[in-house]
C-alpha positions in Angstrom: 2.9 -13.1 -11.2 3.6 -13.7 -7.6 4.4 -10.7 -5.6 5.3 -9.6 -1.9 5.1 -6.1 -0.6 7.2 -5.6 2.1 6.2 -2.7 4.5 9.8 -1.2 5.9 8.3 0.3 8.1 5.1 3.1 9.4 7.2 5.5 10.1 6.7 8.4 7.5 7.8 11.9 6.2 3.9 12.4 5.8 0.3 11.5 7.4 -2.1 11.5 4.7 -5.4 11.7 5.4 -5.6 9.4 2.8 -3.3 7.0 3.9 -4.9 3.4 4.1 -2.2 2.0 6.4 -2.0 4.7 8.8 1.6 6.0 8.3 2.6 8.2 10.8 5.1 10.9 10.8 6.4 9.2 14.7 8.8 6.5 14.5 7.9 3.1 14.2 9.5 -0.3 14.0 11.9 -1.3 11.1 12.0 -4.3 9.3 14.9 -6.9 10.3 17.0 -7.4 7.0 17.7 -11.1 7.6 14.0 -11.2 8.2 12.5 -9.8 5.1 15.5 -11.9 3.2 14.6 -15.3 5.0 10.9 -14.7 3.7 11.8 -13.5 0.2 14.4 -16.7 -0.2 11.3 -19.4 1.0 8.4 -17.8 -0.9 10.9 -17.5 -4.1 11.5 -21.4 -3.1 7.6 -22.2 -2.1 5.2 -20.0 -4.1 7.1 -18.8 -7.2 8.0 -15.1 -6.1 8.7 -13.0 -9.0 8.8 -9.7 -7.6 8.9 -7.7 -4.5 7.7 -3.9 -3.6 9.3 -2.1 -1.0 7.2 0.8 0.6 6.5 2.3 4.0 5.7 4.1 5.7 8.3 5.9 3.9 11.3 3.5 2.8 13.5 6.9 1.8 13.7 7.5 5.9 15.6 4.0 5.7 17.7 4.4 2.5 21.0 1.9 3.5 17.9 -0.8 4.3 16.2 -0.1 1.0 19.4 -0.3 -1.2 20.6 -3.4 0.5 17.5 -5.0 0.0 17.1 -4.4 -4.0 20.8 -5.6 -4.4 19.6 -8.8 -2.8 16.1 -8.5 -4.5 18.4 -8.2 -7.8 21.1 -11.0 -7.3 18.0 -13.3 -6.6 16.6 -12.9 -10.3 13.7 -11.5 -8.9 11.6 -7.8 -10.2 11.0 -4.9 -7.6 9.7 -2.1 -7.1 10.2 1.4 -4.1 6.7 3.3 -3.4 7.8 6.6 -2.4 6.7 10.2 -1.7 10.2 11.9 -2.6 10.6 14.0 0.5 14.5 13.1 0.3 14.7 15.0 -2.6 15.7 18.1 -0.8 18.4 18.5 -4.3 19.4 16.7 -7.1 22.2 15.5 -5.0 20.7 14.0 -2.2 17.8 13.2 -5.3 20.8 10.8 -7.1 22.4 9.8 -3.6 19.3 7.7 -3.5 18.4 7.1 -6.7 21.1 6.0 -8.3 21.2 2.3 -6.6 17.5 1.7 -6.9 17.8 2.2 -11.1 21.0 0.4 -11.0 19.8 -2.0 -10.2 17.0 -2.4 -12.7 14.5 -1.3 -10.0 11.2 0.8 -10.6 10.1 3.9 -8.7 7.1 4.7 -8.2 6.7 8.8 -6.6 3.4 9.3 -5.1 1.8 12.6 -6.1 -1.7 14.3 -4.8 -2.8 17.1 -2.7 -3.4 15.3 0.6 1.1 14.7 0.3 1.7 18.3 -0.6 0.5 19.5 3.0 3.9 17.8 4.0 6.3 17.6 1.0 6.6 20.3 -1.6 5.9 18.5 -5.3 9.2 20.2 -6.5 10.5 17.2 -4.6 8.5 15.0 -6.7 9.7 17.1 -9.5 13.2 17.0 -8.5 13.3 13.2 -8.0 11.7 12.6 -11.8 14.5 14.6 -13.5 17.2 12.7 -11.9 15.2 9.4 -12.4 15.2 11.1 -16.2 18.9 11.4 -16.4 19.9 8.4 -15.3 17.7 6.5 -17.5 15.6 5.2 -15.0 12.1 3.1 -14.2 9.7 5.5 -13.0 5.9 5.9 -12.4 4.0 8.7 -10.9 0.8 7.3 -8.6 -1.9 9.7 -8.7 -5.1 9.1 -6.4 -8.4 11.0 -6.6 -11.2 11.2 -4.5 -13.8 10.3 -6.6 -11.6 9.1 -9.7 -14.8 9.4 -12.4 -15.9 13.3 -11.9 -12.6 14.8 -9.7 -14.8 17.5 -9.1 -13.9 18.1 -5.3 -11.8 21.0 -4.1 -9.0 17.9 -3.0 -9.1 16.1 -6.5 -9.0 19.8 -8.5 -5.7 20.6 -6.3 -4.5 17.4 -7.4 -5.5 17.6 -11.1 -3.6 20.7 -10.8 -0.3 19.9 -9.0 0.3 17.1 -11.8 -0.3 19.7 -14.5 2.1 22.0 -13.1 4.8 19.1 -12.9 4.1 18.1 -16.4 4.3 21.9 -17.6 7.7 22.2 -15.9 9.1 18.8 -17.4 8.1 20.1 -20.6 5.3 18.7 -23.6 8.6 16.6 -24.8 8.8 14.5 -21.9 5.2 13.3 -20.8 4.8 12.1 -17.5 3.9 8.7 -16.8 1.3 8.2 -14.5 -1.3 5.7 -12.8 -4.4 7.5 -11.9 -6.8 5.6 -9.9 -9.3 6.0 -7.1 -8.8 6.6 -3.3 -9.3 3.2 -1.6 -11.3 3.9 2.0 -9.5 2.0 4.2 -7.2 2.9 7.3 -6.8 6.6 7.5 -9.0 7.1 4.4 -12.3 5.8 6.3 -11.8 7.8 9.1 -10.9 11.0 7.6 -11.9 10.9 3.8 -15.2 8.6 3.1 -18.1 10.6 4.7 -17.4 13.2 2.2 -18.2 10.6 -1.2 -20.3 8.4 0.4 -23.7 10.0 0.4 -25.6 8.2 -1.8 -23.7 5.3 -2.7 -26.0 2.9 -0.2 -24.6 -0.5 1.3 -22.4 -2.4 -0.8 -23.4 -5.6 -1.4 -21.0 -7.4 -4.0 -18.4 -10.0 -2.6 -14.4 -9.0 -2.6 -12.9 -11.8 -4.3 -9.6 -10.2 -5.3 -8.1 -6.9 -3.7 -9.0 -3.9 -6.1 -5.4 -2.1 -5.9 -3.6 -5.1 -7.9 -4.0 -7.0 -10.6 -3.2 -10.3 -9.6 -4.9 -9.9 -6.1 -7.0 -12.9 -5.8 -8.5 -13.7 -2.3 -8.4 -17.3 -3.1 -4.3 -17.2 -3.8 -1.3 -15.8 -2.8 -0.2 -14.6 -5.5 -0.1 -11.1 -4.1 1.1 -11.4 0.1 2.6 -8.4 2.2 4.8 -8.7 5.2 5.4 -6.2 7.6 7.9 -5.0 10.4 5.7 -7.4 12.9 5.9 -10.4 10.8 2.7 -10.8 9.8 2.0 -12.3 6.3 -1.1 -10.6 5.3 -2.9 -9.7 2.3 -1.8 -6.4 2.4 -5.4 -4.9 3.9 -4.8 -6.3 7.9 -5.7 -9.5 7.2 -3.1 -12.2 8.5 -2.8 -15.3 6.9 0.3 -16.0 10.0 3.2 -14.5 11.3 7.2 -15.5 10.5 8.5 -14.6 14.0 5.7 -17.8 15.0 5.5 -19.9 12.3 7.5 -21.1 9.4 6.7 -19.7 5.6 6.2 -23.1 4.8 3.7 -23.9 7.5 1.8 -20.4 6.7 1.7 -21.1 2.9 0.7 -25.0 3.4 -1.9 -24.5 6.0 -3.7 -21.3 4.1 -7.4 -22.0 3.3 -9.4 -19.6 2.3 -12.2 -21.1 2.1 -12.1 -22.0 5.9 -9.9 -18.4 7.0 -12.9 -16.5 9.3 -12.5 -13.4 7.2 -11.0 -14.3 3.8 -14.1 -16.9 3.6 -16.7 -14.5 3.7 -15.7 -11.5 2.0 -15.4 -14.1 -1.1 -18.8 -16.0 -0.4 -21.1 -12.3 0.5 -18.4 -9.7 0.6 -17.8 -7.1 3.5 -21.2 -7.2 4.2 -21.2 -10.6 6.0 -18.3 -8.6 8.5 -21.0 -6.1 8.8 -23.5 -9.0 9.9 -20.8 -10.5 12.3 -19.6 -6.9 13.9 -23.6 -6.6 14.7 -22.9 -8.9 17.5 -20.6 -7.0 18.9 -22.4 -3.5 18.6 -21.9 -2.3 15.3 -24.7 -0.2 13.6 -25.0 -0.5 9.7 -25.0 2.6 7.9 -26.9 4.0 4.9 -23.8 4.6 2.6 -20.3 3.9 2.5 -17.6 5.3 0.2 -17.0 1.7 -1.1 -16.4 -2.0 -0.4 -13.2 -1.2 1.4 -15.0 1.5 3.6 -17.3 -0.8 4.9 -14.6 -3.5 5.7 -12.3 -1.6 8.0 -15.4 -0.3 9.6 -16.3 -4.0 9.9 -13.1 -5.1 11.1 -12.1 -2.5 13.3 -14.6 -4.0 15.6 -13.9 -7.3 14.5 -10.5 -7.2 16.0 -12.1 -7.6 19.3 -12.9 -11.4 18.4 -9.7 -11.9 15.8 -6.8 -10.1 17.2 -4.2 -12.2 15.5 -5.8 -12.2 12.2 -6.5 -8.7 12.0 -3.5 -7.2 12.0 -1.1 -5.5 12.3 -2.5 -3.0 14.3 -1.2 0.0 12.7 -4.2 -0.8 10.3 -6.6 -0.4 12.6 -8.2 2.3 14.9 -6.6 2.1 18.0 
């Protein structure tokens, strides 16, 4: 499957600590419409697109953009998908106001539930949002992150255990929730605020990242999974550019990729995040003892490396700044 995330925006109703993009509760640049159509139309055309996720930021701040685009999303044949923390569900009204398009039209939702989004929206949102996806018959998945996904043993990852059994205690052991559990990936926001308190003892990581862990189909070495955001950039969705549309055509960006020859993609595929490490040494950065995980030691890598590849780290909201 061939899929393109499509970041509306940064702009959010929440800053996670978290967050491995960095959303931020200022606002931020919007996608162009014609824009993120243009590039749907030419990688449906060039690269066999069969579905497209639309997330943020938080696309709920931009609901006439985020209907509009899964009506086009929809008369194009193609799948999609709206990542989403539910702050809009202030009532089952304003809940349907948005809903209602999004399952029309075939769409899935996916609510994003854990205790580092409850410091900014209540879960009854989440809650509320669920019952009207419910009634009306809809798509739905709830995305549940943990700290350390194997033990959950931290005060963060008990809260969160516990905010999803209250939801599915108040839905009722007739309707069980469906869920994706997985792990925190420490990138963005997450390094910074999040991996010193796993990492202790989990050393250097030395195995090579040849497909992104937080989708299937994520191969380095394709592009089968691509992201564009409200810059332009065409990236693999963890700030590294392959081009930008505002600069260069889809086509050109989708002929000319190599990865074996791309200065980043190349070596995380060859030695992993590791050989970023080696390369950021040049430019003053110290190797730790332990990192969270792969990811952890990559944006620490890259946030220096941005210094040398400005144009294929990005976007910048990514990075430390």
């Amino acid at each position: 499957m061939s899929v393109l995330k499509i970041h509306l925006t940064y702009h959010c109703s929440a800053q996670c600590e978290h967050c491995h993009l960095r959303g931020r509760l200022a606002p931020a640049p919007v996608i162009d419409l014609d824009l993120a159509l243009s590039v749907i139309r030419e990688l449906q055309r060039l690269n066999g697109l069969d579905y497209v996720v639309l997330l943020g930021g938080e696309p709920g701040l931009y609901q006439k953009l985020t209907h509009a685009l899964v009506r086009e999303i929809k008369t194009m044949g193609l799948g999609s998908r709206v990542e989403t923390n539910a702050s809009w569900a202030t009532s089952a009204e304003a809940a349907q106001q948005f809903l209602a398009p999004l399952h029309q039209a075939g769409t899935q939702v996916m609510y994003s539930l854990d205790c580092f989004h409850e410091r900014f929206i209540p879960p009854d949102r989440v809650l509320a949002a669920i019952r009207v996806s419910e009634q009306l018959k809809g798509d739905y998945v709830v995305e549940v992150p943990y700290l350390n996904f194997e033990l959950r043993n931290s005060d963060q990852d008990r809260r969160t255990s516990q905010i999803l059994a209250d939801i599915q205690k108040q839905l009722g052991d007739g309707n069980r929730l469906r869920t994706y559990e997985g792990p925190i990936f420490f990138k963005g926001r997450a390094a910074d605020r999040l991996a010193a308190q796993v990492c202790r003892g989990r050393g250097v990581p030395k195995d090579v990242c040849d497909t992104v862990p937080w989708w299937s189909n994520g191969s380095q070495s394709t592009l089968d999974l691509l992201a564009l955001d409200p810059e332009g950039n065409l990236s693999k969705e963890c700030g590294i550019a392959l081009g930008n549309v505002r600069s260069s055509s889809v086509f050109q960006i989708i002929n000319s990729f190599r990865p074996e020859t791309h200065p980043i993609i190349s070596k995380l595929i060859a030695q992993g995040p590791v050989a970023l490490a080696r390369e950021a040494a040049e430019l003053g950065y110290v190797l730790k003892t332990d990192y969270a995980d792969k990811c952890h030691l990559c944006q620490e890598a890259r946030d220096v490396l941005r210094r040398k590849y400005p144009e294929l780290l990005a976007p910048a909201e990514q990075y430390q700044t």
